[in-house]
C-alpha positions as CSV (number, residue, x, y, z in Angstrom):
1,X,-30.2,67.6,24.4
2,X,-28.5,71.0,25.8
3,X,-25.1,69.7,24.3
4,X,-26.9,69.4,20.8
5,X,-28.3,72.9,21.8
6,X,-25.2,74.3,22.2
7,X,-23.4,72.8,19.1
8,X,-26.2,74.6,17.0
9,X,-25.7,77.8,18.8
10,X,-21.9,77.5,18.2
11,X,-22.2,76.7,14.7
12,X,-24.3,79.4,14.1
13,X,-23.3,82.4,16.3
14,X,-19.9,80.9,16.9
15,X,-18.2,83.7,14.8
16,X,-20.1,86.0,16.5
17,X,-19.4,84.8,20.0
18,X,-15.8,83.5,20.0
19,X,-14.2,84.1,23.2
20,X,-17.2,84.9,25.2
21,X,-18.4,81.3,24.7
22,X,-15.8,79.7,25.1
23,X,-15.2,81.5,28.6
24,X,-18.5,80.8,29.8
25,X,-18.8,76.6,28.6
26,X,-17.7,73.9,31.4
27,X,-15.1,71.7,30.9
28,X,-17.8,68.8,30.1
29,X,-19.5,71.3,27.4
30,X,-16.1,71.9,25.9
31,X,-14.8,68.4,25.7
32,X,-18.0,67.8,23.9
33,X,-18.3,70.1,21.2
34,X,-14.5,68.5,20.6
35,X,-16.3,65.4,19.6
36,X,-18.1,66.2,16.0
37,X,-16.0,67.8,13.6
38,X,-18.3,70.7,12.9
39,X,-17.6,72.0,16.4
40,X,-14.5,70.4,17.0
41,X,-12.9,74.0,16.5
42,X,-15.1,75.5,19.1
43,X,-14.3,73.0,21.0
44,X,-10.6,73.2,20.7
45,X,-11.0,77.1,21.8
46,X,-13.2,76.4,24.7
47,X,-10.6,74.4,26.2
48,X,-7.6,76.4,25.4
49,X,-9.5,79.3,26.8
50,X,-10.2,77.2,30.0
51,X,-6.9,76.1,30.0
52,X,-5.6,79.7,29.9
53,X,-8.0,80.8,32.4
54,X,-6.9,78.1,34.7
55,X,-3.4,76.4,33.7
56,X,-3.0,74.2,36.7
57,X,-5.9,73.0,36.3
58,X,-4.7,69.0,34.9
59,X,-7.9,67.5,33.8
60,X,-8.8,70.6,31.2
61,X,-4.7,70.2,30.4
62,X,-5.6,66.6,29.9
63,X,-8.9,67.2,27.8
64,X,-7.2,69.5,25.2
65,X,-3.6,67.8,24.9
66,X,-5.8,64.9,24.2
67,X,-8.1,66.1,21.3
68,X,-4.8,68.3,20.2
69,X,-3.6,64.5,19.0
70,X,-6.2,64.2,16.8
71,X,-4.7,66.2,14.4
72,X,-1.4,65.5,13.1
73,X,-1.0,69.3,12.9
74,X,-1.3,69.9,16.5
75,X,-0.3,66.2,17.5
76,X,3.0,67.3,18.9
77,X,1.4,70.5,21.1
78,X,-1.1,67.7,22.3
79,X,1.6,65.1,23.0
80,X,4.0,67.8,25.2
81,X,0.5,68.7,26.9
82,X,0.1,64.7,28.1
83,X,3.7,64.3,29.1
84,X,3.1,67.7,31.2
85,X,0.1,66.3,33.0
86,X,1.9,63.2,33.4
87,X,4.7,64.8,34.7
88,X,2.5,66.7,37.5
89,X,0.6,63.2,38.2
90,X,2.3,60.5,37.8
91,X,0.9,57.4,37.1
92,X,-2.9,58.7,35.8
93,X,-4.0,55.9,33.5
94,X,-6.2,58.0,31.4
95,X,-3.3,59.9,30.3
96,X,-0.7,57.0,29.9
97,X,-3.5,55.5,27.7
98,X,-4.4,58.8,25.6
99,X,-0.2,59.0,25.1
100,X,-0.3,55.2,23.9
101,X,-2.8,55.7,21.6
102,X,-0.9,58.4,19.8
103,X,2.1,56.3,19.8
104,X,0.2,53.5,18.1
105,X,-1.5,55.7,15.3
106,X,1.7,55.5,13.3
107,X,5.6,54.9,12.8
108,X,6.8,58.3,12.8
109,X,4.5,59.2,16.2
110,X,6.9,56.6,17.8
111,X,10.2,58.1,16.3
112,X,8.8,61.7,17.6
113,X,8.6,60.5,21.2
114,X,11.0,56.9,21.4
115,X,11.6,58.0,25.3
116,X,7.8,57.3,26.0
């Protein structure tokens, strides 16, 4: 219920708000908003603002490279992201899964990245 809460309160006041939300949502709150399209945006500037606030910080790194692949726009930003959080943790299935998932979408995602 609050996440639907707050998905309203984006989409309405979420020109209004911008970077003050997003500053104050939790990395769970952020990752959610990333999963409807209507809020996907908000979402997307949640976590780069958390990211930002806190760049070590591997599992937000994770969380945005990851819905950064969505798009084919942002798909190589998100894909750099993965290999970046790989590189600091070696072995983490969740992101050697998100990175083969990409590389499955399509032909030219595996001609991008052949080394992976």
């Amino acid at each position: 219920m609050r996440s639907r809460a707050l998905a309203v309160i984006v989409l309405i006041l979420g020109p209004l708000l911008g970077a003050a939300l997003a500053q104050r949502l939790s990395l769970e709150e952020a990752t959610r908003l990333t999963w409807r399209l209507e809020t996907r945006a908000d979402g997307v500037a949640a976590l780069r603002s958390i990211v930002a606030a806190s760049p070590e910080d591997a599992d937000a790194r994770f969380e945005l490279g990851r819905v950064l692949t969505w798009d084919a726009r942002s798909r190589v930003e998100g894909v750099t992201m993965l290999l970046n959080v790989l590189e600091q943790q070696p072995g983490r299935a969740d992101v050697e899964e998100a990175l083969a998932d990409v590389l499955s979408w399509s032909q030219p995602s595996r001609h991008v990245y052949p080394h992976v």
